[in-house]
C-alpha positions in Angstrom: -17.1 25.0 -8.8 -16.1 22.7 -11.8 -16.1 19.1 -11.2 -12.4 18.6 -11.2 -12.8 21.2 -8.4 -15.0 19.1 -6.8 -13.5 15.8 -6.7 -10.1 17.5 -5.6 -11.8 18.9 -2.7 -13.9 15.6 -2.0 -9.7 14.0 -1.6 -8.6 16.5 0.0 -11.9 16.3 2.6 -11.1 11.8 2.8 -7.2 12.0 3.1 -7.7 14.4 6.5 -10.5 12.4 8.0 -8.1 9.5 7.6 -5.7 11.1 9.5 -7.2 12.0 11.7 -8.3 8.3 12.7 -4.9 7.5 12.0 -4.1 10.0 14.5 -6.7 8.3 17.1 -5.2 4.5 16.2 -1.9 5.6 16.8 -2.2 7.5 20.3 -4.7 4.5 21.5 -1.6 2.3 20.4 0.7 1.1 23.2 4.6 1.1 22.8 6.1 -1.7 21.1 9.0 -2.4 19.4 11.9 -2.5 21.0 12.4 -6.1 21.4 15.6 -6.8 19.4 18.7 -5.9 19.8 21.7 -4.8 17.0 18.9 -5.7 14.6 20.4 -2.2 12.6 23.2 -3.6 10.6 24.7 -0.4 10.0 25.3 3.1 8.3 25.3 1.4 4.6 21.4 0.6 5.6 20.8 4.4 6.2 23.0 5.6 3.0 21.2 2.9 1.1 17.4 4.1 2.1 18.6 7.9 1.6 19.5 6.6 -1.8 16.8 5.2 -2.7 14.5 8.0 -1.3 16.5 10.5 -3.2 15.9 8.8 -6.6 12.3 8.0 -6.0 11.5 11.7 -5.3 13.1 12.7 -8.2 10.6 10.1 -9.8 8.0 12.2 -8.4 9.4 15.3 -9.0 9.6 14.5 -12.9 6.2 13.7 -13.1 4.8 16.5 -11.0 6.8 18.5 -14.0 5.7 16.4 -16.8 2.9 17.7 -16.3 3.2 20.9 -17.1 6.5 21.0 -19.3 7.9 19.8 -22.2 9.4 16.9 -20.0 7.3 14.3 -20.9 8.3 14.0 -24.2 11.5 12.2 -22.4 11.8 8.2 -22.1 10.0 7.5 -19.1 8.7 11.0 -18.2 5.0 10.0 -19.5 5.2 7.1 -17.2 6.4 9.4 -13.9 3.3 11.6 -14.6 0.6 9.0 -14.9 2.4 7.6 -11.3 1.6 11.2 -9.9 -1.7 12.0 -11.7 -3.2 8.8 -10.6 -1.8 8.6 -7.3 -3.3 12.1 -6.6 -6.1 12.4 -8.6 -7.1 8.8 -9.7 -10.3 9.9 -11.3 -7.8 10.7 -14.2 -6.3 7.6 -13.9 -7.9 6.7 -17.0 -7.0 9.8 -18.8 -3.2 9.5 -18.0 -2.3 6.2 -19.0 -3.9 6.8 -22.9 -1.5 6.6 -25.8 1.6 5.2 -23.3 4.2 3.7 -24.6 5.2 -0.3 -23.9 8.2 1.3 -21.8 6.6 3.5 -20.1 3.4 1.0 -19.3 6.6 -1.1 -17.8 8.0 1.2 -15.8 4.7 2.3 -13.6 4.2 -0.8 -12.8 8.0 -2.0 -12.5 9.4 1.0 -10.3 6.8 1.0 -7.6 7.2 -2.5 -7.4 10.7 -2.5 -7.2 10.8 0.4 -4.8 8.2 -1.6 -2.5 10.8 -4.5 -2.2 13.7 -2.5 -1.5 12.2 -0.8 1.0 10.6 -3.8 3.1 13.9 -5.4 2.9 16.3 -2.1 4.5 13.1 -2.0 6.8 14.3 -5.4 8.1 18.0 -4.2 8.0 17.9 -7.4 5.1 17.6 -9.6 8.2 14.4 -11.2 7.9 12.2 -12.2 5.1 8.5 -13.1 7.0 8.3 -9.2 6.9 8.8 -9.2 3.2 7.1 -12.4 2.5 4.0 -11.3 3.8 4.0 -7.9 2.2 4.8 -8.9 -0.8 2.5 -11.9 -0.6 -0.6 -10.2 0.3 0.1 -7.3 -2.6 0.8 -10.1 -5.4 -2.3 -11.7 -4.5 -4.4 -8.7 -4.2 -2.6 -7.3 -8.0 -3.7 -11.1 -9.2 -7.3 -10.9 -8.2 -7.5 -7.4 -9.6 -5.9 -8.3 -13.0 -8.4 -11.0 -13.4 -11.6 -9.0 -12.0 -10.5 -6.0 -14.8 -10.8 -8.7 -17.3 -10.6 -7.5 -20.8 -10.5 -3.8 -19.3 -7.2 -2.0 -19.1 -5.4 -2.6 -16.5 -3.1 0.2 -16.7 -5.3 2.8 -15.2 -5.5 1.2 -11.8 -2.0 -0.2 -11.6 -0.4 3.4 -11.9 -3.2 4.7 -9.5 -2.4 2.2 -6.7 1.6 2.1 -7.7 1.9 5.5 -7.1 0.0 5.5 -4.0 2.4 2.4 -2.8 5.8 4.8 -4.1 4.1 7.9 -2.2 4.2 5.4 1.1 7.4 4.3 0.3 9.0 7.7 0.8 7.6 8.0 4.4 9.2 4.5 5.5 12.7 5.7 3.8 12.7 9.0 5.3 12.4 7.8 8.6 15.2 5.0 7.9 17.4 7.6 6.4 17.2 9.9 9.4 17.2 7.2 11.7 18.2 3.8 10.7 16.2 1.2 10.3 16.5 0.8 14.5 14.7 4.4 14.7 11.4 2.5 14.2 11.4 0.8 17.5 13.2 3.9 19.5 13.0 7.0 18.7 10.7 6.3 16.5 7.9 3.9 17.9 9.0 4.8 21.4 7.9 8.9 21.5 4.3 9.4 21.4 3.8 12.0 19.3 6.1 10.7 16.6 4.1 7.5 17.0 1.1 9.3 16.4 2.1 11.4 13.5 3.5 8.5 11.5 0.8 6.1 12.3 -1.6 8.6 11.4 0.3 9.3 7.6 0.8 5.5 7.3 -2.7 4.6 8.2 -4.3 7.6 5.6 -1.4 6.6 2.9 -2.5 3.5 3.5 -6.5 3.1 2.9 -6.0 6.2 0.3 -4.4 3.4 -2.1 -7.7 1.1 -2.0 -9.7 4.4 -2.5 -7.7 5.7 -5.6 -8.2 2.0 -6.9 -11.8 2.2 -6.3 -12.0 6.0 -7.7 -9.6 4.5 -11.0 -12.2 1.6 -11.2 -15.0 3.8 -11.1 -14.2 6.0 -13.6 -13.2 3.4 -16.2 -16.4 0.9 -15.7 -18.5 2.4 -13.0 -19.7 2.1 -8.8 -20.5 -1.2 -9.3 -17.4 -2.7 -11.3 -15.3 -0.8 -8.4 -17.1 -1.7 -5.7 -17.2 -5.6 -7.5 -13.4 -5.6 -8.3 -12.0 -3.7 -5.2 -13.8 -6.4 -2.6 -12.7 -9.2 -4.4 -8.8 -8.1 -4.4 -9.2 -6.8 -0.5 -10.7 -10.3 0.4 -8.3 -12.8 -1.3 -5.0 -10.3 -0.5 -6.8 -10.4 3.2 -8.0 -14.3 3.0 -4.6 -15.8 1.6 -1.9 -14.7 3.6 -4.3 -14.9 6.6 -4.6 -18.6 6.0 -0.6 -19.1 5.3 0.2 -17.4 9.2 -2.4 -19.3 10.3 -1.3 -22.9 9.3 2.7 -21.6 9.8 1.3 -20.9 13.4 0.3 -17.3 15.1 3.0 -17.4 17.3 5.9 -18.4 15.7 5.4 -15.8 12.7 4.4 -12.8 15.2 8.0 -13.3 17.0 10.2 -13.7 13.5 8.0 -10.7 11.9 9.2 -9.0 15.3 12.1 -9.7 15.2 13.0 -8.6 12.0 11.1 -5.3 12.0 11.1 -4.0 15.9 7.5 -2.3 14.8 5.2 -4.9 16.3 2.7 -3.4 19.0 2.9 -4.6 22.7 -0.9 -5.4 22.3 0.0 -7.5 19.5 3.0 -9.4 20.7 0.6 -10.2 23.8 -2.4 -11.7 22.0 0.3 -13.5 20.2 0.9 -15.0 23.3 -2.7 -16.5 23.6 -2.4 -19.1 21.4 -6.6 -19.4 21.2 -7.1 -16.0 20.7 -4.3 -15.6 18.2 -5.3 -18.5 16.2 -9.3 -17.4 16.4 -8.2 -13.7 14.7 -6.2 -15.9 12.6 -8.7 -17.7 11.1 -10.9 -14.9 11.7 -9.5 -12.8 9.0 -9.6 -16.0 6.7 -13.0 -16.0 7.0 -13.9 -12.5 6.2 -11.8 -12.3 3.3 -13.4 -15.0 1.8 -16.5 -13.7 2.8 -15.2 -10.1 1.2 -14.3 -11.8 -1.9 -17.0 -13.6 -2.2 -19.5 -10.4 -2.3 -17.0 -8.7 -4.7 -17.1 -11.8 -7.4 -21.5 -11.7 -6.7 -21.0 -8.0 -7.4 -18.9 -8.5 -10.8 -21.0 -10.9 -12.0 -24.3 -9.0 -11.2 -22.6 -5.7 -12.9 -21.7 -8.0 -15.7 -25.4 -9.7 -16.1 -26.7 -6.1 -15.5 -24.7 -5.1 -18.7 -25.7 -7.8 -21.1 -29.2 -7.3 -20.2 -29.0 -3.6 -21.0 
């Protein structure tokens, strides 16, 4: 078996056992949702998610075809391809982002991004922005810390790897939206168990595949320990900082607007939020050990670094 063999089947063997513990979180979850009402502001939000999914699967398509066609001599079609190649087989992250142009650099970076907002907000029904600002917040700050632990590296190599993970995630959010409004997440949705299940279990495996196609882009552009180094570092301060911002806003207060907005939050959830000890302890708790996290990635870098020099 060759090695690209190899590593395809070692994805293939880490994307289902993260289903199935998806599967497992999502059946041990208990209903929730379902706690606003006329929080859908209407059929635009549905025609406006189809919309959006529409265009980025035919981002996808493109750069499934790219591959293998004459297509990526197009504006734009390089860019698609190293989205999909590194979102699926991030070992080649590297590989795929050689030789791109400035425009096309742009565009993996901007259309994921782009796509991530857009989707947050019709997830909300644009009536909320905690939902957003926390998103958003914890992925800038994670992006910032990786930027800066790549240092004089390329950055390009993990930033189509975990952009076209974040797309890939995207498209499961706005299907569900464009079949059943942005509402459908706390009924029929959130509400049937074996829905619940199978999108928890996609979302959760979508979800830790990004941080492992970082790691695997990482990896194969500096080796284990400059992944290992880089990847802790981003997980703790994108875990540490917005940890620390609903913790001084108050547990409670940004559990009910998040709520509110989104309809998606668990019963469990929206009961420890009611304990305002045992809110504010996992607060602070998650502070702590993404500082903790990020402090072991920096001791990692620098090690790896020291390691180098000394070599």
């Amino acid at each position: 078996m060759s090695t690209e063999r190899r590593r395809g089947a070692a994805a293939l063997v880490v994307f289902a056992a993260l289903l199935v513990i998806g599967g497992l979180i999502g059946a041990a979850l208990a209903p929730g949702g379902a706690t606003t009402q006329n929080r859908d502001a209407g059929p635009e939000i549905t025609w406006l998610a189809f919309t959006l999914l529409l265009l980025s699967l035919l981002w996808i398509v493109i750069g499934v075809l790219a591959a293998r066609t004459r297509l990526v001599g197009a504006p734009g079609a390089a860019a698609a391809r190293a989205t999909w190649l590194s979102a699926s087989r991030p070992w080649r992250a590297r590989e795929s982002t050689l030789g791109l142009l400035p425009l096309d650099r742009w565009l993996i970076f901007v259309i994921p991004v782009a796509v991530l907002v857009l989707t947050r907000m019709l997830q909300t029904a644009l009536t909320t922005w905690v939902h957003l600002a926390i998103v958003v917040g914890a992925w800038v700050v994670f992006a910032l810390v990786l930027r800066l632990a790549v240092g004089q590296r390329s950055p390009w190599p993990v930033i189509a790897a975990v952009g076209g993970v974040v797309l890939l995630r995207c498209l499961l959010t706005l299907a569900v939206i464009s079949f059943a409004g942005s509402d459908g997440f706390s009924r029929e949705l959130w509400l049937d168990p074996f829905l619940r299940t199978l999108f928890v279990a996609v979302a959760f495996a979508a979800y830790i595949w990004t941080f492992a196609a970082a790691g695997w882009a990482l990896w194969a552009q500096g080796g284990s320990r400059y992944a290992v180094g880089s990847l802790l570092a981003a997980l703790g301060a994108g875990l540490a900082l917005p940890a620390l911002g609903i913790a001084v806003a108050g547990v409670q207060h940004t559990v009910d607007a998040w709520d509110d907005g989104l309809g998606l939050v668990p019963r469990s959830v929206l009961a420890l939020s009611g304990t305002v000890v045992s809110a504010g302890a996992v607060a602070w708790a998650a502070v702590v050990v993404g500082a903790v996290l990020c402090a072991v990635g920096v001791g990692v870098l620098r090690g790896s670094r020291v390691r180098r020099r000394v070599g």
